[in-house]
C-alpha positions in Angstrom: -178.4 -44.0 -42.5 -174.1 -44.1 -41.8 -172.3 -46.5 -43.9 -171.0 -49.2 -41.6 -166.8 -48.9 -41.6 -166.8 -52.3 -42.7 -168.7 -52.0 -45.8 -167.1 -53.5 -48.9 -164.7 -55.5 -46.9 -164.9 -60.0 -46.6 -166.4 -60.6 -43.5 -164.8 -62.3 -40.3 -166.0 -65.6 -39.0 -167.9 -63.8 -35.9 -170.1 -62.6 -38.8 -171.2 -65.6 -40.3 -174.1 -67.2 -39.4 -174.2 -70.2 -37.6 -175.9 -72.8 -40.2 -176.4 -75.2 -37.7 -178.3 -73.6 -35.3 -180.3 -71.7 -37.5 -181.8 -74.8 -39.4 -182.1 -76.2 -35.7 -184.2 -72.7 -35.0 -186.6 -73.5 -38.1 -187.5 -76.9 -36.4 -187.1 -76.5 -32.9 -188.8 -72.7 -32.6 -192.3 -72.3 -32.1 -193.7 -68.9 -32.6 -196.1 -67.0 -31.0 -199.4 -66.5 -33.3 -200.3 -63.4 -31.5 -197.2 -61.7 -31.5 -197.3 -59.4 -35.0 -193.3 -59.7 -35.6 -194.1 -63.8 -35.7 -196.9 -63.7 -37.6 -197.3 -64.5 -41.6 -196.9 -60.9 -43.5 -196.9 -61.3 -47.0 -194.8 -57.9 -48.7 -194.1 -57.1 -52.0 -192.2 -60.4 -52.4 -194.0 -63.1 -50.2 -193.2 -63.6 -46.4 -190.1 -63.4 -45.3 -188.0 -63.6 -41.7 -185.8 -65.3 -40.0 -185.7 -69.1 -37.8 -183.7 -67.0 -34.9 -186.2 -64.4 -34.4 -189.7 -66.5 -34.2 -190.2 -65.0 -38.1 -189.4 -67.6 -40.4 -190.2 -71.5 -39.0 -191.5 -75.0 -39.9 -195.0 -73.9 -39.0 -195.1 -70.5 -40.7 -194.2 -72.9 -43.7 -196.6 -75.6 -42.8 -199.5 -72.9 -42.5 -199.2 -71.3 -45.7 -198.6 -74.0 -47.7 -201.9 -75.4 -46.3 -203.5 -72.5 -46.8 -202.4 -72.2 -50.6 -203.8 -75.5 -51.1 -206.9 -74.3 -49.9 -206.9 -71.2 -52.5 -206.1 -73.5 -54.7 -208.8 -75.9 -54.0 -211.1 -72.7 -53.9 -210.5 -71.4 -57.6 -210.1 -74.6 -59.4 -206.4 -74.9 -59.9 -205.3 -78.4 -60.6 -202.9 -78.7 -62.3 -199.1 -79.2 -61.5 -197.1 -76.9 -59.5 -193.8 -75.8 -59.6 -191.9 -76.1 -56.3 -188.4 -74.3 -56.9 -185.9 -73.1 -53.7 -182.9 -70.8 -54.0 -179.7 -71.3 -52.1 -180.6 -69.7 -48.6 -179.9 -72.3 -45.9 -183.5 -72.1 -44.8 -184.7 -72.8 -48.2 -184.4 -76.6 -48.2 -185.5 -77.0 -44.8 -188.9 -75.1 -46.3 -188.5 -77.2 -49.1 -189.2 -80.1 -47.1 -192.2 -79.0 -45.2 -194.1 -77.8 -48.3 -194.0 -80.8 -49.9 -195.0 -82.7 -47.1 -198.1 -80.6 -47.2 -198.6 -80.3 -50.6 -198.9 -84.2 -51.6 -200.7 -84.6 -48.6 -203.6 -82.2 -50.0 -203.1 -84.1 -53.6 -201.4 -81.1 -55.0 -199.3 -83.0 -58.2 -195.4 -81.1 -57.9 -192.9 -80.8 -60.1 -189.7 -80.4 -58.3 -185.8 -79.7 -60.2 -183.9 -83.0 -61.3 -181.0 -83.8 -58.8 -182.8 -81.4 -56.2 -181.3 -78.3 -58.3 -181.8 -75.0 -57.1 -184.3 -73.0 -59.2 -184.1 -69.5 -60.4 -187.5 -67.4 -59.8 -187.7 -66.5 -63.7 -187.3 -69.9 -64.5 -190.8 -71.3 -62.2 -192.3 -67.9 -64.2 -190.9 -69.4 -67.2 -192.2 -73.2 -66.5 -195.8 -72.3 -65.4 -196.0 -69.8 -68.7 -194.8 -72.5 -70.7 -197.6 -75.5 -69.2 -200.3 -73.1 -69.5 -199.7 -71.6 -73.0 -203.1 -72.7 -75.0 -204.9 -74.1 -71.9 -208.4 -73.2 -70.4 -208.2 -75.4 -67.4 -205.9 -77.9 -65.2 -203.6 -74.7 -65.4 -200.2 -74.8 -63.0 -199.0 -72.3 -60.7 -195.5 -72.1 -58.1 -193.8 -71.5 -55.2 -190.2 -69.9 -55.1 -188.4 -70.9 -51.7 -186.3 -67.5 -51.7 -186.0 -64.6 -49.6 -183.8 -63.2 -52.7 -181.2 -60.8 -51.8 -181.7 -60.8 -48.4 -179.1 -61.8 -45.1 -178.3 -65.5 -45.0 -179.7 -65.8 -42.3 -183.0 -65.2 -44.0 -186.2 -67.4 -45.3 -188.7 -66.2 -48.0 -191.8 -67.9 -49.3 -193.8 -66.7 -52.5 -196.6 -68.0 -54.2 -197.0 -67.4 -58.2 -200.6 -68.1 -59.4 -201.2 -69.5 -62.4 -200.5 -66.2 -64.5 -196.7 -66.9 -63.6 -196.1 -63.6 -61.6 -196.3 -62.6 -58.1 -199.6 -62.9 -56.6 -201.6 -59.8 -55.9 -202.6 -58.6 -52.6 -205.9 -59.9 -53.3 -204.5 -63.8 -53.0 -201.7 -63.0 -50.4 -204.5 -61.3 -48.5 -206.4 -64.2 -48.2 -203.4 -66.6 -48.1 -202.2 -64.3 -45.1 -205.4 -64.9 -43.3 -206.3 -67.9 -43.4 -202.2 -69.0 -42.6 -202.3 -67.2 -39.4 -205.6 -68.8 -38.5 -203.8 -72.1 -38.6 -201.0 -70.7 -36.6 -203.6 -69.5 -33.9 -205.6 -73.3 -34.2 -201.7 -74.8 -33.4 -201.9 -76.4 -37.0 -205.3 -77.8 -36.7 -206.6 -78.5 -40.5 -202.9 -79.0 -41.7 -202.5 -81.8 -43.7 -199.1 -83.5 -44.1 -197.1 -87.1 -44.9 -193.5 -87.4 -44.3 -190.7 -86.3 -46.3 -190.1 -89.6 -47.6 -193.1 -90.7 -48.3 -194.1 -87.2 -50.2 -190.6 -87.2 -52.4 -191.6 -91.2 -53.6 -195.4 -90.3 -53.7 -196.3 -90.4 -57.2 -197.8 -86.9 -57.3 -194.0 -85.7 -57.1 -192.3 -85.5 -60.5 -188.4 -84.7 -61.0 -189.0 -81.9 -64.1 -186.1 -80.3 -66.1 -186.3 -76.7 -65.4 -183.2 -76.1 -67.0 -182.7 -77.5 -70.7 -186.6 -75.8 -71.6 -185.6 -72.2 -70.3 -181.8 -72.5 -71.9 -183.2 -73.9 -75.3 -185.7 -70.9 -75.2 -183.4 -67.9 -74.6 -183.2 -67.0 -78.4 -186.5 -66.4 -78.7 -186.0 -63.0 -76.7 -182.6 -62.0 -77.4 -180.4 -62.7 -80.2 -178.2 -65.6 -79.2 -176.8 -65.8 -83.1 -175.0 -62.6 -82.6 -173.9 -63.4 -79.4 -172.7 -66.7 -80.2 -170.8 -64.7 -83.1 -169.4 -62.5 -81.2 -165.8 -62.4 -79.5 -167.2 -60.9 -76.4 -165.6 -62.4 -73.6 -168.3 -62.3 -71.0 -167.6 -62.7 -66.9 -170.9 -63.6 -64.9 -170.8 -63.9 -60.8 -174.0 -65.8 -59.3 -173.2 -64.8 -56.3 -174.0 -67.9 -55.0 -177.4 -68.1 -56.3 -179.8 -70.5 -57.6 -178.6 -69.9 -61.3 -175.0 -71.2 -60.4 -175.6 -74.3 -62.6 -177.7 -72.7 -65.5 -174.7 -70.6 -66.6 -172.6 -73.3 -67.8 -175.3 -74.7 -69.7 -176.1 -71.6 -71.5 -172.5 -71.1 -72.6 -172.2 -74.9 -73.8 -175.7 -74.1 -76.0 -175.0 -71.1 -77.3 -170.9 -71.5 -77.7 -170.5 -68.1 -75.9 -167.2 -67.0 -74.3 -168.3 -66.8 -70.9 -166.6 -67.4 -67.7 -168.5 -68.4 -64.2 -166.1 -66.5 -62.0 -167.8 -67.9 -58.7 -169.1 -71.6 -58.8 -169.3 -71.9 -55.1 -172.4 -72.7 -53.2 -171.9 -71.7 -49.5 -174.8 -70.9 -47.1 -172.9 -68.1 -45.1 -171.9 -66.9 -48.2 -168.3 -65.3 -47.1 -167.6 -64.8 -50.0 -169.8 -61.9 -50.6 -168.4 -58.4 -49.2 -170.3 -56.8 -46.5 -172.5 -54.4 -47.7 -172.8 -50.4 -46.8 -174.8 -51.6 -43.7 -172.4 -54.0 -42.6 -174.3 -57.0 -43.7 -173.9 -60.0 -45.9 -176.1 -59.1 -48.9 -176.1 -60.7 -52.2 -177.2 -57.6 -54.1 -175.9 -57.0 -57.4 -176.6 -53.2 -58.1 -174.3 -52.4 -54.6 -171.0 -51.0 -54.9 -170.2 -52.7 -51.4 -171.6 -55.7 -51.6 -170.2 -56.2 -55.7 -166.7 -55.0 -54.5 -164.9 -58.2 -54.6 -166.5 -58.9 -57.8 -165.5 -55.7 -59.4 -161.7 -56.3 -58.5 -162.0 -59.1 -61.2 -164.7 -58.1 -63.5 -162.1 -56.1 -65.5 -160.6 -59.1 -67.1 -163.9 -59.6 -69.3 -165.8 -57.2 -72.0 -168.8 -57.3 -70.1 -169.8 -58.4 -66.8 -172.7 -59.3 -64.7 -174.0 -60.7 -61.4 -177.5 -61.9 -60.2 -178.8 -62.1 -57.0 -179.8 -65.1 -55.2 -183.0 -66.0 -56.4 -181.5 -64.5 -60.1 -184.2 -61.9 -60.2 -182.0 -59.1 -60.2 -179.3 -58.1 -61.9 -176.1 -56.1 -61.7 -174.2 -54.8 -65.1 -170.3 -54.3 -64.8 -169.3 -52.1 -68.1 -165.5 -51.5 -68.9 -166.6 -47.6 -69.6 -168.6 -46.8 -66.2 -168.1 -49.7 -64.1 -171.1 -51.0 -62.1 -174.3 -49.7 -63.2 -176.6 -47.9 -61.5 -180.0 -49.8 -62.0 -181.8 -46.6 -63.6 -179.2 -46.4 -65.2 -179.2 -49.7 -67.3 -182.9 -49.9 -67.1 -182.8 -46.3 -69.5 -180.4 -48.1 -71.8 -182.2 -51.2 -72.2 -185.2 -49.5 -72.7 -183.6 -47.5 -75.9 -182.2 -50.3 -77.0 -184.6 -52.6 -76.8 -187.4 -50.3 -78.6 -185.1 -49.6 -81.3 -184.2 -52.8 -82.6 -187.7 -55.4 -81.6 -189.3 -54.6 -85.2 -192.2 -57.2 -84.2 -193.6 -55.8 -81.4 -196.3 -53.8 -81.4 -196.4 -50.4 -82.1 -198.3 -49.4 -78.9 -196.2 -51.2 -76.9 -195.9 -49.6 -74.0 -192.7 -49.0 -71.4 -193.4 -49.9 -67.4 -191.3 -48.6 -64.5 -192.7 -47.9 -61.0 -193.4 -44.9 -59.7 -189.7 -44.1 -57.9 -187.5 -45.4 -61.0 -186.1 -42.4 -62.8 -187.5 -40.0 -65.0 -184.7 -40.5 -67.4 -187.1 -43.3 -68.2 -190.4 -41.2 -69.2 -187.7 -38.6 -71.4 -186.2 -41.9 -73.2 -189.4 -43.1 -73.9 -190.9 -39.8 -75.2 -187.8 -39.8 -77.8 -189.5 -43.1 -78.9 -192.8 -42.0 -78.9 -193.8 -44.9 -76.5 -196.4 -44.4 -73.6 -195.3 -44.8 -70.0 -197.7 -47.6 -67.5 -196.1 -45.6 -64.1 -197.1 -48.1 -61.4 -196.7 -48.5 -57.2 -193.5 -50.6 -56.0 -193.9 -54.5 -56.8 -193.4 -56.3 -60.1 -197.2 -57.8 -59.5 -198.6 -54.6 -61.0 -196.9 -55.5 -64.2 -198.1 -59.0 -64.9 -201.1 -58.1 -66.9 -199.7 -55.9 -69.2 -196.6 -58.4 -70.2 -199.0 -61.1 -70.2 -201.4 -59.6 -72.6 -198.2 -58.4 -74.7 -199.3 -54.4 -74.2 -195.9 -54.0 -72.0 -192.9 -54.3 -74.1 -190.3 -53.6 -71.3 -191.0 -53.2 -67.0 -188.5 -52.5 -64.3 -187.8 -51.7 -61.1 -185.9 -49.0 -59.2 -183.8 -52.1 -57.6 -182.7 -53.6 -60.7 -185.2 -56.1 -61.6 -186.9 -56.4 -65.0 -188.7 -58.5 -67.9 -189.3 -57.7 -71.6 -191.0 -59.5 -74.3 -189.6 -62.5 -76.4 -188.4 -60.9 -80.2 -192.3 -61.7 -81.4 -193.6 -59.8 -78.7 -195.4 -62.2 -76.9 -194.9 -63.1 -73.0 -191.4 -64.3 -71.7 -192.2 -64.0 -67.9 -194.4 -62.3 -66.0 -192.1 -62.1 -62.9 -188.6 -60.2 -63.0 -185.3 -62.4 -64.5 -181.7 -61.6 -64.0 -180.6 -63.7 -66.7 -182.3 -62.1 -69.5 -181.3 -58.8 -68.5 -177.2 -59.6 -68.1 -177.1 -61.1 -71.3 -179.1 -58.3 -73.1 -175.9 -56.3 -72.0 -173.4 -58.5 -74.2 -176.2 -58.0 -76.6 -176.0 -54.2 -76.6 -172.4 -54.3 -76.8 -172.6 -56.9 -79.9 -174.5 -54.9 -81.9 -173.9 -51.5 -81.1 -170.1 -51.4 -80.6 -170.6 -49.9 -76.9 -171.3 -51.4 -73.8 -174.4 -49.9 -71.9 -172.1 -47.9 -70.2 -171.0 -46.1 -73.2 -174.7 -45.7 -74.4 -175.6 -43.9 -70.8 -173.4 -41.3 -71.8 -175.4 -40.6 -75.2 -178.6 -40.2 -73.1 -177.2 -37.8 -70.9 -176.0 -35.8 -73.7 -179.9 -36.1 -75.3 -181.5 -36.0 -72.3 -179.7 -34.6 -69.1 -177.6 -36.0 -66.3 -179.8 -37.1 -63.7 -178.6 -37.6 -59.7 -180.8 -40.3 -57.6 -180.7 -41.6 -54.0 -182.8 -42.8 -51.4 -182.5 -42.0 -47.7 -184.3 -43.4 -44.8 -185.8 -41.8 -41.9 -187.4 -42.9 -38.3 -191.2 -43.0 -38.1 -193.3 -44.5 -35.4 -195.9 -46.8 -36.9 -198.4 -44.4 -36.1 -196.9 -42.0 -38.6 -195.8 -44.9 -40.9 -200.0 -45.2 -41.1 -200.6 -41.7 -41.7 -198.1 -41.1 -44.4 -199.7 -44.2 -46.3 -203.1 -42.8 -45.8 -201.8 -39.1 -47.5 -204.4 -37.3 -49.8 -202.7 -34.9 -51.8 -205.1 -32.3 -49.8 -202.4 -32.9 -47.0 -199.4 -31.6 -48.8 -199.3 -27.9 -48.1 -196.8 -26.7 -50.3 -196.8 -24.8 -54.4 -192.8 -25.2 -54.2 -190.2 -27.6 -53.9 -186.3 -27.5 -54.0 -187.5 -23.6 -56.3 -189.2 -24.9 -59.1 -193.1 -24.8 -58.8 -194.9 -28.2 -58.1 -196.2 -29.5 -61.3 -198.3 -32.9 -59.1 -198.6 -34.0 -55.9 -199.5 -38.0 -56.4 -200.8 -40.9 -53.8 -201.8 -42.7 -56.4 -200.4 -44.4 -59.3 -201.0 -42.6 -62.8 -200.5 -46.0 -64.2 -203.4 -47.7 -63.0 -205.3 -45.7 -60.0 -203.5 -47.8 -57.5 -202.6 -46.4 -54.1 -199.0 -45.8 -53.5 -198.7 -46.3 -49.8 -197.5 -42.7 -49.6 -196.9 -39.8 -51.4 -194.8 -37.9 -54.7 -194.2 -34.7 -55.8 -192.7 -33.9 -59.2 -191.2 -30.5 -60.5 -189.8 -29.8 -63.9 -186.4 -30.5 -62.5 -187.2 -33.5 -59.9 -189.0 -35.1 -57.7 -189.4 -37.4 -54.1 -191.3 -40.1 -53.2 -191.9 -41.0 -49.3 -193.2 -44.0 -48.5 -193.1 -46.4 -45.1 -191.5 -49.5 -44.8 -193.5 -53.0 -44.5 -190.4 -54.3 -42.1 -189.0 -51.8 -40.3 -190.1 -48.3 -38.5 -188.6 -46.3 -40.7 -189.9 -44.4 -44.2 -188.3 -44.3 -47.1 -187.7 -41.0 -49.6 -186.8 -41.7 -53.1 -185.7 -38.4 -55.0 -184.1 -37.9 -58.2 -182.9 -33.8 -59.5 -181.9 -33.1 -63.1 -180.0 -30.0 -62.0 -177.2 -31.8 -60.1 -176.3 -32.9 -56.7 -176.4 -29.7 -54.9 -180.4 -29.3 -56.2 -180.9 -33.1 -54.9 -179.6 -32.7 -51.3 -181.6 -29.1 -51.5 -185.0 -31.4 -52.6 -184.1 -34.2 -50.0 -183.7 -32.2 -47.5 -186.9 -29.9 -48.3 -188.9 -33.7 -48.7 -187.8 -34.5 -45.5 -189.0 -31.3 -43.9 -192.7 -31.8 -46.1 -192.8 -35.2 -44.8 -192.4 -34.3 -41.0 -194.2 -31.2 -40.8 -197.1 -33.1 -42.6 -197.3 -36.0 -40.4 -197.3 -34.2 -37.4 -199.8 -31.9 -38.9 
């Protein structure tokens, strides 16, 4: 899709969000049950919508949050959970209604001191941390967050008591038995007021902060950074980790500056992204541009997005970062100098994050989990302390603590941003710099994603692909080594399709949100051999789904 001509520039007051009237929208609208754009749809990161459009309202928030105290109820989890929102200006207004239904329902919460807003890593990081060495009265969360997204936005995700996101097998049944409230007009939800549930005595103030800050150097080395004359710049781009910085340079006596302390719900003070949106994402060069002017003053920099659950790396030598990119460099670096983990540790990356990845980790002689798109297929194996590293194509990530045992099981921005002053620390180069020596080893490799119209009708078909379907020994003139729908990693369906060649590959898949599908490709042999392979995936994709 065309880059808007506004793209990287601040926007102008006619495209700011009007804060009152959206909040107003959350109360005031009413959606329609039995129209599917208002309904509940849990994705890859919980539900998420908007008060304007009928997609994101005190009900849909009232309903789920009922119906996760029902799961709850259901598989015997009773013990506290952690109720965290992010800086979105419909994330205190959802605030609000879920407690009001959780307390009713007996549901003991633990909620941020001076109503602070909480990172997503951190809830990981707080359930982990109750439930280390316990069999029962285990604790799960909510994250009030629809991360990156427009601020206009809402997002709503539950994390069961394994600290990650929930599989499709609990949003599933969350989803349903939500929307059945919807369709009952809230008959069965149970809820006190606002006052009453903030006072109740199954609402505790909790210190989120000081127990995740405290902890950091048990996964990376805060000696050497602390040591170090790095001078570090970090942007939080307004997000819910705005106030955690501070106190992880105060701990750790690191020279690092908060370049943007401002909280601000339209956040104008982002630059519009390529689609002419406000976007707090930190891995895009539109969106980071105002950053960037200034990130040039410091050693190292770094931003987070909203929720802080993904990250964005500003090098002196390269600039910003692709996230393959920096997820191949933290991979080396991380399996070259975590001595206590264990030797079969394996790497995990999703199934369209670059093959740079599977070549790095060969050189290390560790084994690749490839998995579908969503961090949830990745809490078991950091759990269990069998993944040492797993990231995402769109810069989000987790790795082990320096013992190899579990840090989070969801993805963290911090940990990540920091590991880059690491890198630079001990190796002398910023990540960057150490790019460059994988190219040299490994090749140069050229990625990009494009988007294409599908009707939903084809958006169905394409996820239902068997590799039977794809009619083709060639692709972009290499031969076609696999044709995949589903996930070499663990047998899971993709939602679509990818072929691989010596050279490259693509991966099409349709979008949850919009009628469009996505392809993913990636060529070792330069940019003219990737738009040859987009273009050829394109074609594949068409001709098969009108087959």
């Amino acid at each position: 899709m065309p880059s808007s001509p506004l793209a990287g520039t601040f926007p102008s007051p006619d495209c700011l969000v009007d804060i009152p009237r959206l909040v107003s929208a959350y109360f005031s609208v009413k959606p329609d049950p039995f129209d599917p754009a208002q309904r509940i749809a849990f994705g890859t990161s919980g539900h998420r919508g908007s008060a304007l459009s009928g997609s994101f309202n005190e009900d849909h928030i009232l309903a789920v949050t009922q119906a996760i105290c029902t799961y709850r109820k259901n598989h015997g989890i009773d013990g506290p959970l952690h109720l965290g929102f992010d800086t979105h200006a419909l994330s205190w207004p959802a605030f609000i209604s879920a407690l009001e239904v959780l307390t009713a329902n007996g549901v003991t919460v633990r909620i941020a001191q001076n109503d602070e807003y909480t990172p997503t890593p951190v809830i990981s990081h707080a359930i982990l941390t109750y439930n280390r060495g316990r069999t029962s009265g285990l604790s799960d969360g909510i994250v009030i967050t629809p991360s990156h997204n427009p601020p206009k936005d809402g997002g709503f995700k539950y994390n069961p008591p394994h600290g990650g996101p929930a599989g499709s097998d609990i949003t599933g049944d969350i989803e349903k038995a939500a929307n059945r409230l919807l369709e009952s007009a809230l008959s069965g939800v149970s809820r006190i007021p606002f006052e009453r549930a903030l006072s109740s005595p199954l609402t505790h103030r909790h210190d989120f902060v000081t127990p995740y800050v405290t902890d950091l150097g048990t996964i990376l080395d805060m000696e050497i950074l602390s040591g170090s004359r790095i001078r570090m710049g970090v942007n939080p781009l307004g997000g819910a980790g705005v106030h955690y910085w501070g106190r992880i340079a105060e701990h750790y006596r690191l020279d690092l500056t908060v370049v943007n302390p401002d909280v601000d719900p339209t956040f104008r003070f982002m630059t519009l992204d390529k689609d002419g949106e406000i976007r707090m994402d930190p891995s895009s060069p539109d969106a980071m541009r105002g950053f960037l002017e200034t990130a040039g003053n410091f050693d190292i920099a770094f931003a987070c997005d909203t929720d802080h659950d993904r990250h964005g790396i500003v090098t002196r030598s390269a600039g910003l970062l692709p996230p393959n990119h920096y997820l191949s460099v933290m991979i080396d670096f991380l399996f070259r100098t975590r001595g206590a983990w264990k030797a079969d540790v394996r790497v995990g990356k999703t199934l369209v994050s670059s093959q740079m990845i599977d070549r790095v980790a060969r050189a290390l002689g560790r084994n690749v989990q490839e998995v579908p798109v969503g961090f949830k297929w990745f809490v078991d194996g950091l759990l269990s302390g069998d993944l040492g590293f797993a990231g995402e194509e769109s810069a989000g990530a987790s790795f082990l603590r320096r013992d190899g045992t579990v840090w989070t099981t969801d993805k963290d921005a911090i940990v990540p941003s920091l590991l880059a002053a690491e890198i630079l620390a001990r190796d002398g180069r910023d990540p960057g710099a150490c790019y460059r020596d994988l190219v040299a080893r490994f090749g140069d490799p050229v990625y990009r994603r494009i988007d294409a119209p599908a009707t939903p009708e084809e958006k169905t078909r394409l996820q239902k692909l068997s590799p039977e379907n794809v009619k083709t020994r060639y692709l972009a003139g290499d031969p076609v080594l696999e044709i995949l729908t589903r996930a070499p990693g663990n047998g899971a369906e993709i939602g679509g399709i990818k072929v691989t060649t010596e050279n490259g590959w693509f991966a099409a898949r349709p979008s949850g949100t919009e009628n469009i599908y996505k392809i993913y490709a990636e060529s070792f042999r330069g940019k003219d051999h990737l738009e040859t392979l987009l273009a050829e995936a394109r074609e594949l994709v068409s001709q098969t789904l009108s087959g």
